[in-house]
PyMOL Python script that loads the backbone (N, CA, C, O; Angstrom):
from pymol import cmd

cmd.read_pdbstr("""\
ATOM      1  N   UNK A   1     -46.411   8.514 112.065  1.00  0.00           N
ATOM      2  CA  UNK A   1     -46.022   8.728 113.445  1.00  0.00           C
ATOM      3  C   UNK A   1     -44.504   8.598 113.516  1.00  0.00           C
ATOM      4  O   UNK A   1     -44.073   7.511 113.128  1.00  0.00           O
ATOM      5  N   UNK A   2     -43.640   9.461 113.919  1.00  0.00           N
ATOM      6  CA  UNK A   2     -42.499   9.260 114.183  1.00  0.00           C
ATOM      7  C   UNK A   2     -41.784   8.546 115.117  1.00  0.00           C
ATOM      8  O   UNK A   2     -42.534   7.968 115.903  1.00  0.00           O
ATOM      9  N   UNK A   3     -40.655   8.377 115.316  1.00  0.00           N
ATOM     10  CA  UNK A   3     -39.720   7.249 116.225  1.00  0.00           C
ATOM     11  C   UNK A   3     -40.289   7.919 117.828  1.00  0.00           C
ATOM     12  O   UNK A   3     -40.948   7.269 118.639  1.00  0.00           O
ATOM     13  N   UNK A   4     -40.089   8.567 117.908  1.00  0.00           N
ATOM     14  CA  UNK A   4     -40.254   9.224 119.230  1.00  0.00           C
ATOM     15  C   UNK A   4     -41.445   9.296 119.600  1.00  0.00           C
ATOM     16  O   UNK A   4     -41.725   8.876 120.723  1.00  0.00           O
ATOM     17  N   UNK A   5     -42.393   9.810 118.812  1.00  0.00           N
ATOM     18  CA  UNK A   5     -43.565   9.467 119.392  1.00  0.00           C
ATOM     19  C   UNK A   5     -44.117   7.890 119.767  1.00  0.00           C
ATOM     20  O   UNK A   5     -44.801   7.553 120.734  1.00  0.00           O
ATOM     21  N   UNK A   6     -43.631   7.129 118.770  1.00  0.00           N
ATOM     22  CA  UNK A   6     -43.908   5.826 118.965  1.00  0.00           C
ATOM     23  C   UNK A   6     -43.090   5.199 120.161  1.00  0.00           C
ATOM     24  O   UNK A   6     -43.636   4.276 120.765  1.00  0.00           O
ATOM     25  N   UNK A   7     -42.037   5.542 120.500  1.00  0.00           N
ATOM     26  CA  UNK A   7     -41.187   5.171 121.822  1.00  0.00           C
ATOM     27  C   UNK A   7     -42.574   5.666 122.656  1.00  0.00           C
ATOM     28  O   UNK A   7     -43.531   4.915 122.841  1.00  0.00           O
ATOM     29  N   UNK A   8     -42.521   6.786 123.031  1.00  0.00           N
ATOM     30  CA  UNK A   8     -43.289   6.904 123.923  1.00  0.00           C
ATOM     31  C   UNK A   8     -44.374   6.249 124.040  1.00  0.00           C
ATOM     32  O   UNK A   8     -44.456   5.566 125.061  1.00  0.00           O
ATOM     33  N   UNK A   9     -45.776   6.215 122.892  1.00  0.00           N
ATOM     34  CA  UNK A   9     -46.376   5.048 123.022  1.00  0.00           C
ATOM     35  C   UNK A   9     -46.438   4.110 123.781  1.00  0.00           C
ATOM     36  O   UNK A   9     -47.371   3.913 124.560  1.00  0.00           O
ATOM     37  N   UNK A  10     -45.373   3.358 123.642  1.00  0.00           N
ATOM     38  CA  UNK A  10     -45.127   1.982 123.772  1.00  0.00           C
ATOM     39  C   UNK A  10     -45.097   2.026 125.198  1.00  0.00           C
ATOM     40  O   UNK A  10     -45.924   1.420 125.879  1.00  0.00           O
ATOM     41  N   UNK A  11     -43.774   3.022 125.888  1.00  0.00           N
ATOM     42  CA  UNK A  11     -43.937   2.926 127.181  1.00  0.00           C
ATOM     43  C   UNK A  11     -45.201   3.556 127.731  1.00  0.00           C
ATOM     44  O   UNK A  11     -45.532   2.790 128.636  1.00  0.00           O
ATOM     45  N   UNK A  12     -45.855   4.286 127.686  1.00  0.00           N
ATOM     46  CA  UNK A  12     -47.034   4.693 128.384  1.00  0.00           C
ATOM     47  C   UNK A  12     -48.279   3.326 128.196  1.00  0.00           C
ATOM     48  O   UNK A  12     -49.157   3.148 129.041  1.00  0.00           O
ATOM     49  N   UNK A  13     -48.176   2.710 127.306  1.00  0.00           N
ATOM     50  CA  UNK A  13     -48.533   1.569 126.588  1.00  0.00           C
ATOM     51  C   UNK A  13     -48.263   0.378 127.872  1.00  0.00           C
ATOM     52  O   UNK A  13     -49.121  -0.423 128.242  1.00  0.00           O
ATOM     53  N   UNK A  14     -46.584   0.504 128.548  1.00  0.00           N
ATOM     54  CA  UNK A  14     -46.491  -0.424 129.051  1.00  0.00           C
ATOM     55  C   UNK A  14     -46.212   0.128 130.883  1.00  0.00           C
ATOM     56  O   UNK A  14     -46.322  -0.728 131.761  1.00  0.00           O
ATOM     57  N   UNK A  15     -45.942   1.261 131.172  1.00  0.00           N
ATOM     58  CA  UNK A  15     -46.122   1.846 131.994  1.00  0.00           C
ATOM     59  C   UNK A  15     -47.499   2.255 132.826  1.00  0.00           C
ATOM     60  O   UNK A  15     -47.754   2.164 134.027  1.00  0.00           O
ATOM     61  N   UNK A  16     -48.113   2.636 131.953  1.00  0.00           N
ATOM     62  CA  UNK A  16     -49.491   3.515 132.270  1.00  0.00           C
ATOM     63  C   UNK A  16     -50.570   2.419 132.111  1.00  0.00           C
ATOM     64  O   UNK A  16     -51.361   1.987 132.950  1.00  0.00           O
ATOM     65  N   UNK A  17     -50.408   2.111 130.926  1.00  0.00           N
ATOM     66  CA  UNK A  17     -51.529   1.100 130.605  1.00  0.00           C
ATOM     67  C   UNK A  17     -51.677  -0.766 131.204  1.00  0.00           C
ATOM     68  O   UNK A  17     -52.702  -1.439 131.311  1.00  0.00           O
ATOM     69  N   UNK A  18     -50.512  -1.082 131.439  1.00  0.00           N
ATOM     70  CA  UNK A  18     -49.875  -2.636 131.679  1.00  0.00           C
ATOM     71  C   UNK A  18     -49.673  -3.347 130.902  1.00  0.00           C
ATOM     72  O   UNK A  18     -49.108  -4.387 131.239  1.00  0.00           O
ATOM     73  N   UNK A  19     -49.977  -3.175 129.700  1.00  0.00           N
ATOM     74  CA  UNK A  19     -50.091  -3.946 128.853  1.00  0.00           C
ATOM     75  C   UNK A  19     -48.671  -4.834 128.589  1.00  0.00           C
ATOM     76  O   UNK A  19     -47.706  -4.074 128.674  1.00  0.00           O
ATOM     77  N   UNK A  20     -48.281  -6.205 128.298  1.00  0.00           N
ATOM     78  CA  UNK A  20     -47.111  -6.497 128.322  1.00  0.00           C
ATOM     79  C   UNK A  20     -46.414  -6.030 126.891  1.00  0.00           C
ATOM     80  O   UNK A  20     -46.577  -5.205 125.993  1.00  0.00           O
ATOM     81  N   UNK A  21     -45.670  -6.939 127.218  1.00  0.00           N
ATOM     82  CA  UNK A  21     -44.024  -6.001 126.024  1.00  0.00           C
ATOM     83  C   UNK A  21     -44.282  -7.377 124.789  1.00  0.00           C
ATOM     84  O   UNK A  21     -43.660  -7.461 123.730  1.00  0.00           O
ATOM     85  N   UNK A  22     -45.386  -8.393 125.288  1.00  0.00           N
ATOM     86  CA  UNK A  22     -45.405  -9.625 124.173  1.00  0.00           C
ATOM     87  C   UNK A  22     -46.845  -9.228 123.710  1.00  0.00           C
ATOM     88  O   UNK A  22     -47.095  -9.820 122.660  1.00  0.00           O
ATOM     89  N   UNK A  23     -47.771  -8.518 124.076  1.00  0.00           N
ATOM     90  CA  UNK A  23     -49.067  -8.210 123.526  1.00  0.00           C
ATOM     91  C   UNK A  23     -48.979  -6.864 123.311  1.00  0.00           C
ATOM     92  O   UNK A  23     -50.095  -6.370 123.149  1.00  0.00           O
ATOM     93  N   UNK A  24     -48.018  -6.031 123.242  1.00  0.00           N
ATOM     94  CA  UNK A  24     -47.716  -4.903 121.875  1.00  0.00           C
ATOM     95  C   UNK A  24     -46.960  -5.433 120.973  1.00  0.00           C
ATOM     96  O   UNK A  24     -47.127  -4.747 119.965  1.00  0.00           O
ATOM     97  N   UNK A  25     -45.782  -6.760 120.628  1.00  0.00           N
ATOM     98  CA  UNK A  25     -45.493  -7.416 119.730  1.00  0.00           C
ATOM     99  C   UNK A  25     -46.170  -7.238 118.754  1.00  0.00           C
ATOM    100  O   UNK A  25     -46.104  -6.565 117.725  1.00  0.00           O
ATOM    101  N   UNK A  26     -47.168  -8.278 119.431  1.00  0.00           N
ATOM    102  CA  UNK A  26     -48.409  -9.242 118.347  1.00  0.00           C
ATOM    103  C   UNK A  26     -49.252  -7.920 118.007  1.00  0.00           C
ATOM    104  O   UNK A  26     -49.905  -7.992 116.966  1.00  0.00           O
ATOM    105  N   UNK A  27     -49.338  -6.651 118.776  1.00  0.00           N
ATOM    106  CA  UNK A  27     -50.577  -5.803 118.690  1.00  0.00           C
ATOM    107  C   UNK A  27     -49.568  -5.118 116.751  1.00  0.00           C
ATOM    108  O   UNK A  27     -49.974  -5.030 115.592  1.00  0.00           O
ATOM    109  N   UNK A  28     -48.370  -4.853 117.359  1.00  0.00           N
ATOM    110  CA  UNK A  28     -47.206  -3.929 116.011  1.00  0.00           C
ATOM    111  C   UNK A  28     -47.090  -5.308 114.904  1.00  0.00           C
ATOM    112  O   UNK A  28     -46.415  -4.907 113.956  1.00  0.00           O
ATOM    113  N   UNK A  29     -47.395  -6.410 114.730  1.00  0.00           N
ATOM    114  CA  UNK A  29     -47.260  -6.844 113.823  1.00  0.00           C
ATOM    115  C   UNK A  29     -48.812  -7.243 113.022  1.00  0.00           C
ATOM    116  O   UNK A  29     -48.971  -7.414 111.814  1.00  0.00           O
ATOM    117  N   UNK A  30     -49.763  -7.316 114.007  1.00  0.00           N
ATOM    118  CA  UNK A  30     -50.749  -7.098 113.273  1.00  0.00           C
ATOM    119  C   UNK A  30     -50.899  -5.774 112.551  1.00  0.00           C
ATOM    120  O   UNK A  30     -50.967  -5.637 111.330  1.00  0.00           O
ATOM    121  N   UNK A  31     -50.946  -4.757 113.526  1.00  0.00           N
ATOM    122  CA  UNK A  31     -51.428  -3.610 112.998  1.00  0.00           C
ATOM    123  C   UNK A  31     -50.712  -3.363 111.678  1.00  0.00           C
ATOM    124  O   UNK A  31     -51.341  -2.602 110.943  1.00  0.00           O
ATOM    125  N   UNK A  32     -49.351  -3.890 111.100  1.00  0.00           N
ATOM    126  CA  UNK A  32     -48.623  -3.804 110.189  1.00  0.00           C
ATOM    127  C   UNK A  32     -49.453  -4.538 108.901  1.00  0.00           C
ATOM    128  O   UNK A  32     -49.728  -3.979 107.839  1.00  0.00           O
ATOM    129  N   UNK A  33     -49.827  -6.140 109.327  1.00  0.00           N
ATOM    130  CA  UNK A  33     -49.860  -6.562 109.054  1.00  0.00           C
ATOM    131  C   UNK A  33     -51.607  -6.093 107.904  1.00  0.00           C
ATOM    132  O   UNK A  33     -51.991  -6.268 106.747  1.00  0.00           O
ATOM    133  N   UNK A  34     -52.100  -5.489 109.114  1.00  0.00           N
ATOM    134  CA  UNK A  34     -53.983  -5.157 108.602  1.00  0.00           C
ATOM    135  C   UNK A  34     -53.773  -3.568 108.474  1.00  0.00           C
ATOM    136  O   UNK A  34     -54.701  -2.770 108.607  1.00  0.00           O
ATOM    137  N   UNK A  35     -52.274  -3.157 108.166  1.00  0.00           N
ATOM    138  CA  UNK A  35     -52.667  -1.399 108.148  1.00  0.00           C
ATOM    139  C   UNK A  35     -53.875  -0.831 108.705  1.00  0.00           C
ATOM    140  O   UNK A  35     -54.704  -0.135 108.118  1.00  0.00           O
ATOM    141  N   UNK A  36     -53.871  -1.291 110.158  1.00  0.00           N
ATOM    142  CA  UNK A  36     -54.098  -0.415 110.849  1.00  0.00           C
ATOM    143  C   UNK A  36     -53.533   0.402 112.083  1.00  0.00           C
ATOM    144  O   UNK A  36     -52.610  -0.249 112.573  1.00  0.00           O
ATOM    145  N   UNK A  37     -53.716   1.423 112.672  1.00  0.00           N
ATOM    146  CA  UNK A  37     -52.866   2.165 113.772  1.00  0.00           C
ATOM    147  C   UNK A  37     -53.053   1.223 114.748  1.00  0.00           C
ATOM    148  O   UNK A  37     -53.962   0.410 114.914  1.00  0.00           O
ATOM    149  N   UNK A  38     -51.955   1.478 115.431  1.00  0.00           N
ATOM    150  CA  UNK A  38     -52.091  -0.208 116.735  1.00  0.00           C
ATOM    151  C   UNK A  38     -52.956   0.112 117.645  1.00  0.00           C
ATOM    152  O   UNK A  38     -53.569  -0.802 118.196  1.00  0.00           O
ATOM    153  N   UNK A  39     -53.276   1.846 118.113  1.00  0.00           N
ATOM    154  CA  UNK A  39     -54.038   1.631 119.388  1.00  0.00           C
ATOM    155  C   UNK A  39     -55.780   1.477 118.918  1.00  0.00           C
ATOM    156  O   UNK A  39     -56.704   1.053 119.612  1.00  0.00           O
ATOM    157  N   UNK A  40     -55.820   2.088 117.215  1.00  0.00           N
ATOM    158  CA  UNK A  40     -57.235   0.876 117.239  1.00  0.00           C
ATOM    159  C   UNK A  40     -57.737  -0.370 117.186  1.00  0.00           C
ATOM    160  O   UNK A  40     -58.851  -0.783 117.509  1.00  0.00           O
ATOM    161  N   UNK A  41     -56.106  -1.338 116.416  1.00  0.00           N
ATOM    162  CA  UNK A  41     -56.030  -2.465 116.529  1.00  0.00           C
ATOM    163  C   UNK A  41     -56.330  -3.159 117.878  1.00  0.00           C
ATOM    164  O   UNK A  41     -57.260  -3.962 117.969  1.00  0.00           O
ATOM    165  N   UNK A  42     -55.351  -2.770 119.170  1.00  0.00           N
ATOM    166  CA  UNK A  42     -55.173  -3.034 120.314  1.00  0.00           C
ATOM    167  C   UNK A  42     -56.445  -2.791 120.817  1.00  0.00           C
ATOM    168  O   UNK A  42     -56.316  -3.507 121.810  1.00  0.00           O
ATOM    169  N   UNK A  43     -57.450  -2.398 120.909  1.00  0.00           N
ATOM    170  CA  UNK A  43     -58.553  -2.160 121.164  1.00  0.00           C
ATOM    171  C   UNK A  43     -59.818  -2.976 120.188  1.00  0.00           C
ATOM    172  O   UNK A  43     -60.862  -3.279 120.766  1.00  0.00           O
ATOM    173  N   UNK A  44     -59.687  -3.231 119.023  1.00  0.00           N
ATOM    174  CA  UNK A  44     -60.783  -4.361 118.303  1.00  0.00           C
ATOM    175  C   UNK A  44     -60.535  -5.659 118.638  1.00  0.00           C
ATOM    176  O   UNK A  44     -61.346  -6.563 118.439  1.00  0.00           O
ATOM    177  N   UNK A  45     -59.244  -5.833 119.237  1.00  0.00           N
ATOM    178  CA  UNK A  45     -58.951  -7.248 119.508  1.00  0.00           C
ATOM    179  C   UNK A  45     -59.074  -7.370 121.495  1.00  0.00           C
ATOM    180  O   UNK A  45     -58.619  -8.237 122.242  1.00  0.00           O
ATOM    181  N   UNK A  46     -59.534  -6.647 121.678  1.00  0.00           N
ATOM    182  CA  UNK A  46     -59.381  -6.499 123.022  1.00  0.00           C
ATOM    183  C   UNK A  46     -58.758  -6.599 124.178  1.00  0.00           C
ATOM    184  O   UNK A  46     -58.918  -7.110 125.286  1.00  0.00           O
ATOM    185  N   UNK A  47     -57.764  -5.757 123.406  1.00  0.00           N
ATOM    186  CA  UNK A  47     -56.198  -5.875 124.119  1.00  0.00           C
ATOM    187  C   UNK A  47     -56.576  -4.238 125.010  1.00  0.00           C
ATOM    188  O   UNK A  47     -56.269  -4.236 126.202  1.00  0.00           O
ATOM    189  N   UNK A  48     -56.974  -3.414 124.651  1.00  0.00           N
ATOM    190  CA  UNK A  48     -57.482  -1.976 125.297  1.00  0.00           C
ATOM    191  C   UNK A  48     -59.060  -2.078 125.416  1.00  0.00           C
ATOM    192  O   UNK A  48     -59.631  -2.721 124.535  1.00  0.00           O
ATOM    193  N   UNK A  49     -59.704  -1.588 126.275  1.00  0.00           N
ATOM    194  CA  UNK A  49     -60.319  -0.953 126.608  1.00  0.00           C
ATOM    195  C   UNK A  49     -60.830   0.497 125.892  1.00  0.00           C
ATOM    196  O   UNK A  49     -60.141   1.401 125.419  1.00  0.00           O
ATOM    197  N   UNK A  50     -62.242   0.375 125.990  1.00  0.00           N
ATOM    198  CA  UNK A  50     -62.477   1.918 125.104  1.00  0.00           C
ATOM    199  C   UNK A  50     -61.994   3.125 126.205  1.00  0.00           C
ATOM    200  O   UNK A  50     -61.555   4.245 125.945  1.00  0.00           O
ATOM    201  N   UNK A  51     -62.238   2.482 127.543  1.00  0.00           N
ATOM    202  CA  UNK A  51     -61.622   4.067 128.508  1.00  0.00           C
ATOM    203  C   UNK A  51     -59.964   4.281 128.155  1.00  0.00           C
ATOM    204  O   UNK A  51     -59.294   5.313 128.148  1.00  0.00           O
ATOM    205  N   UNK A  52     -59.622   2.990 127.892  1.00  0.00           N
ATOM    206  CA  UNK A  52     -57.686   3.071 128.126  1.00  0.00           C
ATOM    207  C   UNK A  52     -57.494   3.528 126.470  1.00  0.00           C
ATOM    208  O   UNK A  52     -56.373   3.996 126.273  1.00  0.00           O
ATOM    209  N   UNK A  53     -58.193   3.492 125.493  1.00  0.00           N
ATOM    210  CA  UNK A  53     -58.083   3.996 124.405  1.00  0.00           C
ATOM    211  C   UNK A  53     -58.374   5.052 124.087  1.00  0.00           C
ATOM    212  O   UNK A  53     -58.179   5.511 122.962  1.00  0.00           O
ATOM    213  N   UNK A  54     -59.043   5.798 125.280  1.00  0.00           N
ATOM    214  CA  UNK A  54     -59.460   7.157 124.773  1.00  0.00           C
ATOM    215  C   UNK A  54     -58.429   7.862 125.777  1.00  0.00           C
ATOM    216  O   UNK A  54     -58.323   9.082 125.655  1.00  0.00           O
ATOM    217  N   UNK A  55     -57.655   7.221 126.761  1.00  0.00           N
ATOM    218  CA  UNK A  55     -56.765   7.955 127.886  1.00  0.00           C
ATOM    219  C   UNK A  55     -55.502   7.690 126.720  1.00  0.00           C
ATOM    220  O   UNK A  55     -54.813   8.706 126.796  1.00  0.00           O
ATOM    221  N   UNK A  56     -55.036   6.975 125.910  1.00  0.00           N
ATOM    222  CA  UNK A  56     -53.929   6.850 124.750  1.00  0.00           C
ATOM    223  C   UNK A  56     -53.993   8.191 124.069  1.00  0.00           C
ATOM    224  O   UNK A  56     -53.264   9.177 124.171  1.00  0.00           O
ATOM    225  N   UNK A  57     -55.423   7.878 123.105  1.00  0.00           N
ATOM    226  CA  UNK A  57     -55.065   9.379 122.080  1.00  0.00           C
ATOM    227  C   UNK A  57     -55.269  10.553 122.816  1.00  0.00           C
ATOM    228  O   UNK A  57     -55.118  11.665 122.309  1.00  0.00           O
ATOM    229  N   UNK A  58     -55.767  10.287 124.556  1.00  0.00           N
ATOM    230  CA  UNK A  58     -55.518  11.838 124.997  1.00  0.00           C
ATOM    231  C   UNK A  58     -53.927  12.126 125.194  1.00  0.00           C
ATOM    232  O   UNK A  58     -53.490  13.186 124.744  1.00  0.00           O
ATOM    233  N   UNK A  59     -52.936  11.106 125.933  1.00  0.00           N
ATOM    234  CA  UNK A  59     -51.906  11.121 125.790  1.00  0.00           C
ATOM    235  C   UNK A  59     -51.338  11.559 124.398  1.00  0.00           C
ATOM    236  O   UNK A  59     -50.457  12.418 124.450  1.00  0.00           O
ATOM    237  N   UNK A  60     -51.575  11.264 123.601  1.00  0.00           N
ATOM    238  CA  UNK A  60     -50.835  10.940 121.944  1.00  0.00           C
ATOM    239  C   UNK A  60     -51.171  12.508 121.542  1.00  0.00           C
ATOM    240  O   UNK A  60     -50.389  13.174 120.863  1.00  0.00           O
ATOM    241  N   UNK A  61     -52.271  12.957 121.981  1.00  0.00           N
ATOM    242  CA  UNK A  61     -52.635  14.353 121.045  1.00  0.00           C
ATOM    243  C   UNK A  61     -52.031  15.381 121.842  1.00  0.00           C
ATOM    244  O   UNK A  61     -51.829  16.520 121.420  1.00  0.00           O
ATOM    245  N   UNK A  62     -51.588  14.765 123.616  1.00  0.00           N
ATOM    246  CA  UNK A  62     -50.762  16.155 124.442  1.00  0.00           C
ATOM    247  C   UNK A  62     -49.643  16.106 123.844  1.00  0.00           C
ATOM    248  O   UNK A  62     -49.065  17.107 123.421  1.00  0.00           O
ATOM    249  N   UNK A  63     -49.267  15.070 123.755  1.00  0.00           N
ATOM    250  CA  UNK A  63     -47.663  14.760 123.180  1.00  0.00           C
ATOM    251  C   UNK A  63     -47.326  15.161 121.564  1.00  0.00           C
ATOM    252  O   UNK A  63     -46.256  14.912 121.008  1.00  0.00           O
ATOM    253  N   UNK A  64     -48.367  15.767 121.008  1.00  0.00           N
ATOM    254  CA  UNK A  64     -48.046  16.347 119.771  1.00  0.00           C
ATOM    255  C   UNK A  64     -48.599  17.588 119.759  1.00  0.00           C
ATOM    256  O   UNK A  64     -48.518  18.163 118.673  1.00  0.00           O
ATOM    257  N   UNK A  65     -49.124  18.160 120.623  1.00  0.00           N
ATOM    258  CA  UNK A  65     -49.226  19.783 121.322  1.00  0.00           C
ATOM    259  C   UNK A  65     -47.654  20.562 121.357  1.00  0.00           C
ATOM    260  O   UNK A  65     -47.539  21.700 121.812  1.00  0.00           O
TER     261      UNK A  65
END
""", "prot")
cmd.dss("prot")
cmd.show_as("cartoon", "prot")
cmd.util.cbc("prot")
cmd.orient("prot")
């Protein structure tokens, strides 16, 4: 995923979604940490929602249209 896409992420992440700016921290250092992508991470740990996770990769897949 590139810089830009991941900017965006984050804010739609923290815009759209609410999520705070200290529980995508912890969400980007796990996901680093367990190689996995953060918005499935953010979602097994139940930081997302399966509706707010499926409104992400709809975001994520317009944004790479």
């Amino acid at each position: 995923m590139n810089n830009n896409l991941s900017r965006e992420m984050i804010i739609y992440l923290i815009n759209v979604l609410g999520l705070d700016e200290s529980t995508i921290e912890l969400g980007i250092k796990l996901s680093i940490k367990n190689k996995t992508p953060l918005p499935i991470l953010l979602w097994s740990y139940g930081m997302l929602t399966i509706e707010e996770l499926d409104k992400l990769y709809s975001f994520l897949f317009q944004e790479i249209d």
